[in-house]
C-alpha positions in Angstrom: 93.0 114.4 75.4 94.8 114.2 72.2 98.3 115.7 71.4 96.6 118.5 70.1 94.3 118.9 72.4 96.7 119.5 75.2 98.5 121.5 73.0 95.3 123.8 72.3 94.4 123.9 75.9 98.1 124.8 77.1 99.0 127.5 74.4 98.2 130.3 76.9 100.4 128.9 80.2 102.2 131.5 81.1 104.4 129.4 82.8 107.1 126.3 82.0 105.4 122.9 81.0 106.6 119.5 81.4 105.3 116.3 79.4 106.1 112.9 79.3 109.4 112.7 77.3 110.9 115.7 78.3 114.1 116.2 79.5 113.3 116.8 83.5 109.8 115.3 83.4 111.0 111.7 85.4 112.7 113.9 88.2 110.2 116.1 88.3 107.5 114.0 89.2 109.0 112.5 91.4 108.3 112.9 95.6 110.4 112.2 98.2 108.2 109.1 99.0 109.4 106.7 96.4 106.9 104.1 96.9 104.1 106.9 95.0 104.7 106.4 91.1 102.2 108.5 89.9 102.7 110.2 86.1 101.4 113.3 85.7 99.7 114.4 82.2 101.4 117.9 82.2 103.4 119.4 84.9 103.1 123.2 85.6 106.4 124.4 87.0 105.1 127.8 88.6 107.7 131.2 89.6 105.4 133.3 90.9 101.2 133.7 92.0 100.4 134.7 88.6 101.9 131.5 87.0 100.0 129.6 90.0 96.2 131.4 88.7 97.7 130.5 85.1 98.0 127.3 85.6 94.4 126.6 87.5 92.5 128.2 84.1 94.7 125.4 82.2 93.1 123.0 84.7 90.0 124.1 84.0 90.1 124.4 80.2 91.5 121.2 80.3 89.1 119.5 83.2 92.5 117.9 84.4 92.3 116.7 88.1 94.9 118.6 89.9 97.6 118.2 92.5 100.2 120.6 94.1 103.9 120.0 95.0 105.6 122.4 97.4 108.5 120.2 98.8 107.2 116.8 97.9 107.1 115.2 101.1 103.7 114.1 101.5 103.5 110.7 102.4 100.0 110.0 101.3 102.0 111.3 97.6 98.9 113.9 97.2 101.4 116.2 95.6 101.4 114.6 92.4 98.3 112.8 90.2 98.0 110.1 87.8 97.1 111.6 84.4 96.1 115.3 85.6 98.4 118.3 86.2 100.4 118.9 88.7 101.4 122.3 89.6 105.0 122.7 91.1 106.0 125.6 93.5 109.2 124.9 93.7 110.7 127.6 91.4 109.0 130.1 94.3 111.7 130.1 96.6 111.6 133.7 97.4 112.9 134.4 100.9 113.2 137.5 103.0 114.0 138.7 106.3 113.9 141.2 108.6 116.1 141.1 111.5 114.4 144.4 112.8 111.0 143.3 112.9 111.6 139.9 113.0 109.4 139.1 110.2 110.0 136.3 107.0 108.2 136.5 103.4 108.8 132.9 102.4 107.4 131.6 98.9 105.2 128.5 98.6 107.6 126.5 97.3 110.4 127.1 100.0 112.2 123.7 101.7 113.0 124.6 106.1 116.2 124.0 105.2 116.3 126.9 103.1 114.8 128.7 105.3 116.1 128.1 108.9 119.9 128.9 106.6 118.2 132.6 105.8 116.9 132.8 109.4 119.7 131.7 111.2 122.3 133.7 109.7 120.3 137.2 111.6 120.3 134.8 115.0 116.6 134.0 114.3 114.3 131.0 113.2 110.5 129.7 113.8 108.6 126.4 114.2 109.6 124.2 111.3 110.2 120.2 110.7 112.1 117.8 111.4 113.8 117.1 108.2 115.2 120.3 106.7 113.8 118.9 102.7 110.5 118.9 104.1 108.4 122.0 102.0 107.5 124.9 104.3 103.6 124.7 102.5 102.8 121.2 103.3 104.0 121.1 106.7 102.7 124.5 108.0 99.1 124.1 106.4 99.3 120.6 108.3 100.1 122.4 111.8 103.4 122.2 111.8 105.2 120.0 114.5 109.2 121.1 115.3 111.8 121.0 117.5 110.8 125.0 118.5 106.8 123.8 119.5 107.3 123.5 123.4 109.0 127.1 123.1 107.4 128.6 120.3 104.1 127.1 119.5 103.5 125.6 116.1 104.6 126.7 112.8 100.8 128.2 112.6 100.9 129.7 116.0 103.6 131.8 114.2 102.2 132.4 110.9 100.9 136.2 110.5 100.1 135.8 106.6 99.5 134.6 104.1 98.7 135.0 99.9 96.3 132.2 98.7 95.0 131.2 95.5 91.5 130.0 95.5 90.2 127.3 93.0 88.7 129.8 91.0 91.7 132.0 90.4 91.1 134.7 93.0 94.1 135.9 94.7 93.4 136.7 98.5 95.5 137.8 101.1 94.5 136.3 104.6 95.2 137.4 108.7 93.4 137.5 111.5 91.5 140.5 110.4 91.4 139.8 106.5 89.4 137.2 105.7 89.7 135.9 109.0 87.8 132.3 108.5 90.0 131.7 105.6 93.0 132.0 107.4 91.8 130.1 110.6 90.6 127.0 108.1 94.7 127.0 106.5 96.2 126.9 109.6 95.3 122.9 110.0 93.2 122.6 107.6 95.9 120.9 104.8 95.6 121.8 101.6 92.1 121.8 100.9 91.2 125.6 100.8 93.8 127.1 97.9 97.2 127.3 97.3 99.2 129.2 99.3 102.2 131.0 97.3 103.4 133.1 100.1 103.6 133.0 103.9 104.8 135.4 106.7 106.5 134.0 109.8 107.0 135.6 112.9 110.8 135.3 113.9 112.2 134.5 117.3 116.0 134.5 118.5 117.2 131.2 118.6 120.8 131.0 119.4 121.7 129.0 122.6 120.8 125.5 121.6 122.1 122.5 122.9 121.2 119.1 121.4 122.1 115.9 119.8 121.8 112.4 119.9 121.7 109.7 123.0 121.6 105.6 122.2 121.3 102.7 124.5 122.0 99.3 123.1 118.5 97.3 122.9 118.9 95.2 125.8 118.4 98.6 127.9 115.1 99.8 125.8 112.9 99.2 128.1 114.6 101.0 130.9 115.7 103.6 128.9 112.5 105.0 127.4 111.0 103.8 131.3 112.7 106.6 131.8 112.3 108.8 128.9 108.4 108.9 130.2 109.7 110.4 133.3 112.4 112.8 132.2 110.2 114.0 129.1 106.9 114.4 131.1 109.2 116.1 133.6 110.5 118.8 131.6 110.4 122.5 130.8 109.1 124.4 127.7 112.9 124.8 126.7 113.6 121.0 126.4 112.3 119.0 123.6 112.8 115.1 123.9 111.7 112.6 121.0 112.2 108.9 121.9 113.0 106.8 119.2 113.5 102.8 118.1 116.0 102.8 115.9 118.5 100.9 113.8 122.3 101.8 113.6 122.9 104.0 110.4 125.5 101.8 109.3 123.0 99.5 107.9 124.3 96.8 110.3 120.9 96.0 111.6 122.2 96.8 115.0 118.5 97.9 117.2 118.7 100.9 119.5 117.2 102.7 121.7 117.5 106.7 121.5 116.3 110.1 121.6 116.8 112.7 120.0 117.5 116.0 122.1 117.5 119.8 121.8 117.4 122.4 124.6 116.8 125.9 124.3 117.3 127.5 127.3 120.7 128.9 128.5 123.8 127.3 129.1 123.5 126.6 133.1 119.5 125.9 132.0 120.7 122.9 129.7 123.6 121.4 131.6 121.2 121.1 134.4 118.4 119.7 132.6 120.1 117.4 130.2 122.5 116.0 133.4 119.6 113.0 133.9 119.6 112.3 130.4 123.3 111.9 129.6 124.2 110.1 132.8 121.4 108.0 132.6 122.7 104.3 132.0 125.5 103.2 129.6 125.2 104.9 126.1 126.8 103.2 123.0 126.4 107.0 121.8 125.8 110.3 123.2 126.8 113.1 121.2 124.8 116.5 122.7 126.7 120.2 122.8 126.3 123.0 120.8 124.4 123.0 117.5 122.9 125.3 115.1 119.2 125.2 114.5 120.1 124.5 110.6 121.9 121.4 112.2 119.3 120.2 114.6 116.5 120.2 111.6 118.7 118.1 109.8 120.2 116.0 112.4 117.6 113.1 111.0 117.8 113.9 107.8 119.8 110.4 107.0 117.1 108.7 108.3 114.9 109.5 105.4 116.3 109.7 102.3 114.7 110.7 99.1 113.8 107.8 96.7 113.4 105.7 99.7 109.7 103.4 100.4 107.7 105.0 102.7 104.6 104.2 104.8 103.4 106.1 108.0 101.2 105.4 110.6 100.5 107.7 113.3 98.2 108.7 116.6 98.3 110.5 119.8 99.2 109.2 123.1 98.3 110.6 126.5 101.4 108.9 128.0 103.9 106.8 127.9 102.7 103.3 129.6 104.6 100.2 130.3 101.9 98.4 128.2 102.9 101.0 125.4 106.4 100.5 125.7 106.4 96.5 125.8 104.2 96.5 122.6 106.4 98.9 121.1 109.5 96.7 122.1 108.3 93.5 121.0 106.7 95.2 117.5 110.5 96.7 116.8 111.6 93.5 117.1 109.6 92.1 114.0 110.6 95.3 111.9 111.8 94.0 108.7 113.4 96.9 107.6 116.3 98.4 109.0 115.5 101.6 107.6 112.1 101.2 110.1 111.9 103.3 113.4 109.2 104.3 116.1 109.1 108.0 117.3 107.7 109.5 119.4 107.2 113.6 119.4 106.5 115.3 122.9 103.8 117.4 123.2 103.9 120.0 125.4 104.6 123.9 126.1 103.7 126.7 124.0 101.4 124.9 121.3 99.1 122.9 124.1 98.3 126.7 125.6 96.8 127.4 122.7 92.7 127.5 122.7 91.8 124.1 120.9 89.2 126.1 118.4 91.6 128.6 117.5 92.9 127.3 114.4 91.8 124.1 113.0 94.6 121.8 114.3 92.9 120.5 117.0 95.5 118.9 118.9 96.7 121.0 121.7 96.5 118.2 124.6 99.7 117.2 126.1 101.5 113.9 125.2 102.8 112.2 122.9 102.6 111.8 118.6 103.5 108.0 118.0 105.0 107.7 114.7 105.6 104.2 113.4 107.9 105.4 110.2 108.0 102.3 107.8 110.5 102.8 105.5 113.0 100.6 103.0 114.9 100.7 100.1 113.7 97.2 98.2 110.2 97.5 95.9 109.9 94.0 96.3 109.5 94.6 100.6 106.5 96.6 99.9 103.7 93.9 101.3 106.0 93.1 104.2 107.1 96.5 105.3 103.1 97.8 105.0 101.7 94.8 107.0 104.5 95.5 110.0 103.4 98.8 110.2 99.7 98.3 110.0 100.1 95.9 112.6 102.3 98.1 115.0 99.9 100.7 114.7 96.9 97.7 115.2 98.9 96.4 118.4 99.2 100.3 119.9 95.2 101.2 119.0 93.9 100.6 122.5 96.4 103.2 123.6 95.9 105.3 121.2 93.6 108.8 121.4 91.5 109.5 118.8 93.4 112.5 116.6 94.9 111.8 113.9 97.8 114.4 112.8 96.9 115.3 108.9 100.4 115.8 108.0 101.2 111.9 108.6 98.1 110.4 106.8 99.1 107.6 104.6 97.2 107.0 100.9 94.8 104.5 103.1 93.8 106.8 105.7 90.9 108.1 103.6 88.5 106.9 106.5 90.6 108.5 109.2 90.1 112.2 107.7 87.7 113.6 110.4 89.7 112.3 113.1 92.4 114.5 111.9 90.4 117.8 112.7 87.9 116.5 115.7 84.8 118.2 116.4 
């Protein structure tokens, strides 16, 4: 397309249009991940559903390949596109609650953080990440994995709503009884059905929390998340446990072994259950009390900062073996980065009562989401800090079940696209 071709085809956006040269076009187009450089043709920057439908007939007029950004966080870097349009929900911020009902309108382009702010000020909140930047459209279309899952179920299995725009322009609301398929296939189903410019959350009371940070020094991993295994495998819906490998925030290099920690249950509930964990061994940290749910969702955030490199691989794991935590110990000590880490999320509770078919997030078994989180700083590390993930993930394979959580599909993981749904 010409200059004036694009100008033809965009004179009747109702919205705001970037191009290359303008002012905010370079921050703009840029996602969290900073290791996607991807330069969009024109850039749609959308504030309300009407804008959104706008901006898909400009696609079409245009035959521009399209991507959408809610909060940027996709690590594959599927919300922006090489030479298209990207359509950017991030003016659609719109939140609302009420207390009474328990019930949040929450725009397409929302962040958690903004939202667990809103909810917690009323006492209330619902299933979200676990880094407060990460876009509430992305992550619940995904499934949703958070710190309120064991409790609460998944930020679908708490999503009543929902406005969508389909490819063609139509706007459609969907629920369990309108257009029912449609709104079974987006909880799960990614991005792949619409774009979704407004959500409705149920709300819970979430107000006794207790959680935190615990770290071993690295001669004591192996004992330590020996007896993670048991502790985590052990516990109630109210406790959520999520070893980690880790390297001191100080940039030190210093290798740890942690979890992070939140319980939910009252104050005699969590003293009792977290006893085991904080008088387990000798802790160069432990820092678990009273938090805020705002506080806990962000409690990781400096782990992954924006502009940063990253490159995710991820699988479920029945359990947490011996085997699986020798290969894990030995692969940390190879990590290049010290921005690098190995989580692992619990899964248990509320979202593995749910029937597998009943949305299409497929992955209600209990165990274990093994997330090997490459991540550095340096563009030149790229080959180093891919190829130490790629083989941490190749050492853990025969562990490993066969889902795949959609959410943490790297750029690569074309191939691994159906074992993100199943069946």
């Amino acid at each position: 397309m010409t200059k004036s071709d694009v100008d033809s085809t965009t004179a009747d956006f109702a919205g705001q249009l970037l191009r290359p040269g303008d002012q905010s076009y370079e921050q703009v187009r840029r996602i969290h991940n900073g290791h996607i450089d991807k330069r969009p043709r024109l850039i749609a920057l959308c504030a309300d559903t009407s804008e959104v439908v706008s901006a898909l007939e400009l696609a079409e007029r245009s035959g521009l390949e399209v991507s959408v950004r809610g909060g940027g966080h996709s690590i594959a870097g599927r919300s922006v596109v090489d030479d298209g349009l990207m359509i950017d929900l991030s003016p659609m911020k719109r939140i609302v609650i009420d207390s009474e009902t328990r019930l949040a309108q929450i725009g397409g382009g929302a962040t958690w953080g903004e939202v667990n702010e809103a909810t917690s000020a009323h006492g209330l909140g619902t299933t979200g990440g676990i880094i407060s930047t990460t876009g509430v459209g992305g992550l619940t279309l995904g499934g949703g994995m958070g710190w309120l899952m064991a409790t609460r179920g998944l930020s679908i299995d708490n999503l009543l709503s929902v406005e969508i725009v389909l490819a063609d322009g139509q706007v459609l609301p969907a629920d369990e009884n309108t257009n029912p398929d449609l709104f079974w296939a987006i909880r799960g189903g990614g991005g792949n059905f619409g774009i979704v410019t407004s959500f409705e959350f149920r709300l819970h009371p979430v107000t006794e929390i207790r959680g935190g940070l615990v770290a071993h020094p690295f001669d004591a991993a192996r004992d330590f998340l020996r007896f993670l295994a048991d502790y985590s495998a052990a516990g109630t819906d109210e406790l959520s446990v999520m070893p980690l490998l880790v390297h001191a925030p100080d940039g030190s290099g210093l290798k740890l072994a942690a979890t992070a920690v939140a319980h939910f249950g009252t104050a005699a509930q969590a003293e009792a259950e977290l006893r085991p964990l904080l008088e387990f061994g000798s802790p160069v940290l432990s820092d678990v009390g009273p938090i805020s749910y705002p506080a806990l969702n962000s409690m990781l955030d400096g782990g992954f900062p924006a502009g940063a490199s990253y490159y995710w691989k991820s699988n479920f794991m029945s359990s947490i073996t011996e085997e699986a935590v020798d290969i894990m110990i030995d692969r940390f000590l190879q990590c290049p980065s010290t921005m690098s880490g190995i989580a692992l999320e619990h899964l248990h509770g509320a979202m593995t009562r749910v029937p597998v078919r009943a949305t299409a997030f497929p992955h209600r078994q209990p165990g274990y989401n093994v997330l090997i989180a490459g991540v550095w700083a340096d563009p030149s590390a790229n080959a180093q800090n891919i190829a130490w993930t790629r083989a941490t993930y190749e050492a853990l394979q025969p562990l490993l079940g066969s889902g795949r959580y959609v959410n943490y599909l790297s750029e690569d993981d074309r191939a691994a696209v159906p074992d993100a749904y199943g069946p």
